[in-house]
N, C-alpha and C positions, 0 to 999 in steps of 0.2 A: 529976629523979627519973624513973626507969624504971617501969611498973606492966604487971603482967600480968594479963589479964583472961581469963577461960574465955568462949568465944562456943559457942552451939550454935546451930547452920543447923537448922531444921525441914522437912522435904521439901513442895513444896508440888505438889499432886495436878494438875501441868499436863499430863499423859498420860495418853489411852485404852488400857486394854488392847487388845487386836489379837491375833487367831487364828492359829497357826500355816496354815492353810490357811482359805477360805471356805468349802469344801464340802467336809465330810466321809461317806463312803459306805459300807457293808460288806453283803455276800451273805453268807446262812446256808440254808441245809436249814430245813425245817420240824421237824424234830426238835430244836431249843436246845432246851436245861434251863432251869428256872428257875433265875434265879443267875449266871448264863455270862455273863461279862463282851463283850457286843457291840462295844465300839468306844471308844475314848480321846480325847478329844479333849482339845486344848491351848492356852491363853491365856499369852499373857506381858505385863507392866503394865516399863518400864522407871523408872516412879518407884520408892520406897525406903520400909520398913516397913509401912506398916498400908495407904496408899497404893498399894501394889503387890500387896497380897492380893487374891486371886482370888476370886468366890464364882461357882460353874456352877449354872445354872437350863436348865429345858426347857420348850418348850408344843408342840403342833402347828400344822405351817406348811402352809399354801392346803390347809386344811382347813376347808370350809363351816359343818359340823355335824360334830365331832368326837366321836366316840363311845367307850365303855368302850376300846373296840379299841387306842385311844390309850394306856391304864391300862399297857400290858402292860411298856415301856419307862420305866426310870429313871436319873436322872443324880446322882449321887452331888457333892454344893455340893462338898465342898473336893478331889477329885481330878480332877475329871472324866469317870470312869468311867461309861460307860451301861450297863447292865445287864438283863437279861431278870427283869421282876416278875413277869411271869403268864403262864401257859401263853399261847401263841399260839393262834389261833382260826383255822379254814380260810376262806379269802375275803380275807385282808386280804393282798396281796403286796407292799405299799410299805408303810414309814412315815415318813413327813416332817414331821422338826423343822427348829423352829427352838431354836438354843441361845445363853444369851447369860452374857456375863463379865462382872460385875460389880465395880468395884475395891472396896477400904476406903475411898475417900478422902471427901470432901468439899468438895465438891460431890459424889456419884459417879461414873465413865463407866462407858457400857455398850459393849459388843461385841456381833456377831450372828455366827454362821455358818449354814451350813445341815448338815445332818444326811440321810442317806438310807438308810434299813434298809431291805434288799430279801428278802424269804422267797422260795425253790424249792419248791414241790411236788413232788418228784421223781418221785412216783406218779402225776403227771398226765401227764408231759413224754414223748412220743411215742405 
């Protein structure tokens, strides 16, 4: 007797997501808008379904005592996208994150890269 039986493979979470690049970096003019999308960053997870979902997080990196200054910058969990939340403040011409990829799976893995938003003052510069 022949029998056929339905098998289903469940994916199982043995992969880190991993950043397209470790450091990512962008220059802007001190005039951004609020809203203006700053910079994209990208995680790829090569497990399967829920395992391979993405989620992006931000804090600031070798930053002593991080202040509002920090606020101004957001990362948007399911694309990526960093974003200008609040007007920019004069005095602040770096800001470094750190950004991390978190999968769906279980256990979780995490990912890091670094992050660099650099502001011009243009009205200073000569």
């Amino acid at each position: 007797t022949l029998w056929t039986l339905p098998l289903h493979i469940d994916d199982v979470n043995d992969n880190a997501p991993f950043f397209v690049h470790d450091h990512f970096h962008a220059v802007f003019g001190f005039g951004l808008t609020v809203g203006t999308k700053a910079l994209h960053v990208t995680a790829l997870d090569v497990d399967e379904g829920p395992n391979a979902a993405i989620t992006y997080s931000m804090k600031p990196h070798l930053v002593t005592h991080p202040s509002s200054r920090y606020n101004a910058f957001d990362i948007d969990p399911s694309t990526g996208d960093i974003t200008l939340k609040e007007a920019l403040q004069h005095g602040q011409s770096v800001y470094h994150y750190q950004v991390n990829a978190t999968d769906g799976g279980i256990p979780q893995h995490v990912a890091s890269a670094l992050v660099d938003i650099s502001i011009l003052d243009f009205g200073v510069i000569g």
